[in-house]
C-alpha positions in Angstrom: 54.3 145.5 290.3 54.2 143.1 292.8 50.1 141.8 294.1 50.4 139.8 297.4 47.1 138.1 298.3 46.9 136.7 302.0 45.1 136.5 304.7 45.1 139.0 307.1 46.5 139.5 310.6 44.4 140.2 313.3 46.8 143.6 313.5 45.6 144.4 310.4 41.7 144.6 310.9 41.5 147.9 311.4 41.8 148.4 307.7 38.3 146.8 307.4 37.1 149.0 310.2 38.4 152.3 309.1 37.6 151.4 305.8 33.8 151.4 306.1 34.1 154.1 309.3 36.1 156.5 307.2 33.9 156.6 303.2 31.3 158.8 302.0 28.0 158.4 302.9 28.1 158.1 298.9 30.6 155.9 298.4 28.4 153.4 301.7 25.3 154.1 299.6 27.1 152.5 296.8 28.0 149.3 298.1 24.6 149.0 300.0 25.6 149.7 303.8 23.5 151.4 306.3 25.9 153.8 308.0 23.7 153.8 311.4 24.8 150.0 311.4 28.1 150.2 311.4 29.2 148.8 314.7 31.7 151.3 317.1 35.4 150.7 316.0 36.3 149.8 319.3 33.3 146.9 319.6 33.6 145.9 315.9 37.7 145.2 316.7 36.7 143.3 319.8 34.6 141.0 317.7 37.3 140.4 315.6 40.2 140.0 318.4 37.1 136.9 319.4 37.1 135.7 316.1 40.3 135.4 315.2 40.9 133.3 318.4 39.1 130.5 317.0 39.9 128.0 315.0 39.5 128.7 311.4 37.0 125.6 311.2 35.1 127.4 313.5 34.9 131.0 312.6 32.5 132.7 311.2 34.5 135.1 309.0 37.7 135.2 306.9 39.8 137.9 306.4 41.9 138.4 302.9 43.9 141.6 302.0 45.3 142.6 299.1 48.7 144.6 298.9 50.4 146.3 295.8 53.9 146.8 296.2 53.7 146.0 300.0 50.7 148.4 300.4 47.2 147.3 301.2 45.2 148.4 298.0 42.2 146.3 299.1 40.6 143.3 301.0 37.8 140.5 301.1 35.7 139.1 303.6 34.6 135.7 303.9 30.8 134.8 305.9 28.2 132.8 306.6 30.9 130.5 306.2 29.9 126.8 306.4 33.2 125.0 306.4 33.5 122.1 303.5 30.9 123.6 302.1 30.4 127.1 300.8 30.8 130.8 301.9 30.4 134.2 301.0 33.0 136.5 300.3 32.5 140.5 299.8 35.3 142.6 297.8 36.6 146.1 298.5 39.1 148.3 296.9 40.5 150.7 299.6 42.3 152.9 297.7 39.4 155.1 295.1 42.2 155.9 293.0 42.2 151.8 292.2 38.5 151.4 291.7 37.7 150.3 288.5 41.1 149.9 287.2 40.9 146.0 286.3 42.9 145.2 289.4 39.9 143.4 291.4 39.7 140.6 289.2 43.9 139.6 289.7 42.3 139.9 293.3 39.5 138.1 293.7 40.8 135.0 291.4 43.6 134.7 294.1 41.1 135.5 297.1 38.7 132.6 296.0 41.9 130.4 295.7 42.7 130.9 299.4 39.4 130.7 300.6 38.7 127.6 298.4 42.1 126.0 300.3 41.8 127.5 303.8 37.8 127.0 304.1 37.6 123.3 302.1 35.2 125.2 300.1 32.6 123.5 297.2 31.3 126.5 296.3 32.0 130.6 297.0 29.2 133.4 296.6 29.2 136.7 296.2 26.4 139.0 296.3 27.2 142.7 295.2 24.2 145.6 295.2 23.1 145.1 292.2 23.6 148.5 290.5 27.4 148.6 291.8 28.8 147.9 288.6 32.4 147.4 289.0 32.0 144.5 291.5 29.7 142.3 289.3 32.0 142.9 285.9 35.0 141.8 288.5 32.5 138.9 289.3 32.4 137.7 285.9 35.7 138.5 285.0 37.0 136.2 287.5 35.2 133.4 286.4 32.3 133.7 288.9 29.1 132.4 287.1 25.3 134.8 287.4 23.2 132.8 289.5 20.1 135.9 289.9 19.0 139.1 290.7 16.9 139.3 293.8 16.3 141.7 296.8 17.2 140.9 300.1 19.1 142.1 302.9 22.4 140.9 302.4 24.3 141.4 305.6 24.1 143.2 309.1 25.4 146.4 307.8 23.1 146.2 304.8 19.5 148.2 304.1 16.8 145.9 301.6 18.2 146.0 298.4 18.9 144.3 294.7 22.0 142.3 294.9 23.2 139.6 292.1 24.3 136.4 293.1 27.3 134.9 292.1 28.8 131.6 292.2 32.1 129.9 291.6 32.3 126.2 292.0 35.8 124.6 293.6 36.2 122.4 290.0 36.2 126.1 287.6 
């Protein structure tokens, strides 16, 4: 088996689109996302084609994807990104038939690598709903340390909810 983690092409955004476009209402209830604020494809890829003509020091999100055998099995987003400093990534599995198989933490250990490098990170959060299991055992398998449990709303595509905070500082 062969895991490449990289980040991703600006022809591969799509995957992020479809990805939240195309699952359950159950499966967006699960991770916390509001369906009626997904953006249209066609403006959310737009916004993308914008950011990925930036600089990276400028942007305000990071793609990563994560391929299996030369297939994408998942992928990570980096925000709120304050370059030198600290961002927040978000972790998805594409492919349900490689949720919760211990995969995600290979994943994200690489992910926070990359983003550690490409971003001149101190510190990388993470901030899962907070009774989505699998991302905050990945969390702490990955070395990510439990900051708090809080409700907020974590992100434009997000409803008011419980998330947990996690941190991993750019020494661990």
């Amino acid at each position: 088996m062969s895991l490449v983690i990289r980040e991703m092409v600006l022809d591969e955004v799509d995957l992020v689109i479809g990805y939240f476009h195309d699952s359950t209402p159950e499966h967006l209830e699960t991770l916390g996302v509001d369906p009626t604020r997904l953006p249209i494809r066609k403006d959310w890829r737009a916004w993308y084609v914008a950011e990925y003509r930036r600089p990276i020091q400028e942007r305000s999100t990071l793609l990563v994807i994560w391929e299996l055998d030369g297939a994408p099995v998942g992928f990570s987003t980096a925000e709120e990104i304050v370059y030198g400093e600290q961002a927040h990534m978000h972790l998805h599995i594409v492919d349900p038939k490689r949720r919760k198989s211990g995969i995600g933490a290979a994943c994200v250990r690489e992910t926070a690598k990359l983003y550690f490098d490409a971003l001149a990170l101190r510190l990388l959060y993470c901030e899962p709903n907070a009774f989505n299991v699998a991302p905050n055992r990945t969390l702490q398998s990955a070395g990510f340390r439990y900051v708090k449990t809080y409700k907020t709303v974590p992100g434009p595509l997000n409803y008011h909810q419980a998330v947990t905070r996690w941190v991993l500082e750019a020494d661990r």
